[in-house]
N, C-alpha and C positions, 0 to 999 in steps of 0.2 A: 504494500500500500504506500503510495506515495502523496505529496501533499504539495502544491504550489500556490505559490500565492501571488497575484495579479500588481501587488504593490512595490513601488519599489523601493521603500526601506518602512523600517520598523512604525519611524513617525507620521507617515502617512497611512500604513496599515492600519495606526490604530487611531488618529483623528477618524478616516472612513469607517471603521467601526465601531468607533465611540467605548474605546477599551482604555483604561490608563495604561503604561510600561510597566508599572508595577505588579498588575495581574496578568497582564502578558506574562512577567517574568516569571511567577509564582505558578502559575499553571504550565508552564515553560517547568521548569524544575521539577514539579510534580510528576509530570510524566515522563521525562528520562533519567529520574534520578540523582539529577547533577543538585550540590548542597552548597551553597556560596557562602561566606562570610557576612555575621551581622554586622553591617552600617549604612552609614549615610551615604547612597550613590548617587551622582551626580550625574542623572538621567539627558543633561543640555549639551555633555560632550558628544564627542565622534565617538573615544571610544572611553566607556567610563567602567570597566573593565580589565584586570590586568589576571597574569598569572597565578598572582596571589594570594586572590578575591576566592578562588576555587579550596571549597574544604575538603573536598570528597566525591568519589559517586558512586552512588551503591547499586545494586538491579534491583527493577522493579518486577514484583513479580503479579502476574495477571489472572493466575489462578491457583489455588492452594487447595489440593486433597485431603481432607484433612482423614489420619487414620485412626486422629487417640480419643479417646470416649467425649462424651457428652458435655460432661463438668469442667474437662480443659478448653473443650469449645468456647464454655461461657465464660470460662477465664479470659481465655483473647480475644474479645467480643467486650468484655469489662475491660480490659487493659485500653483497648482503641477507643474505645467513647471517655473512659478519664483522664488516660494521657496522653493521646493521639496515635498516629499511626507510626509514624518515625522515632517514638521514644524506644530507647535501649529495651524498657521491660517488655514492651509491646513484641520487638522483634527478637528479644530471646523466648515470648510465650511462643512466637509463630517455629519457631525452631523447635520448640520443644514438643508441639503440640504435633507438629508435621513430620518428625522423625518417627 
């Protein structure tokens, strides 16, 4: 599946869709699992972005089998609606629960 986009840079993509840079980026991240550094970025440059900026990238995963009983289910099902999806306890329940 591939995806193109008729604009030709980021700020005209999202004046035409009425999207800020920030939830671009945030749903940009979300889905390929790229994890940036918290701060202040300065969306007005060319490029407001360095090597640096990158903390990490983890894989996404898009579907989980799960094979351990019920009760661990509802553990990481708990763990994701209190601490989110990306916290350390969330992703070692999905480990534990998927092994």
């Amino acid at each position: 599946m591939s995806i193109s986009f008729s604009s030709n840079s980021v700020t005209h993509m999202c004046t035409t869709c009425g999207v800020s840079k920030v939830s671009l980026l945030r749903e940009f991240c979300n889905k390929t699992g790229v994890q940036i550094t918290l701060k202040d970025y300065k969306f007005s440059l060319t490029a407001p972005f360095n090597e640096g900026d990158l903390a990490c990238i983890v894989p996404v995963v898009k579907h989980t089998d799960f094979k351990a009983i019920s009760y661990q289910h509802k553990t990481v099902i708990m763990y994701e609606r209190l601490l989110g999806v990306d916290h350390c306890s969330s992703i070692s329940a999905y480990y534990w629960c998927g092994a």
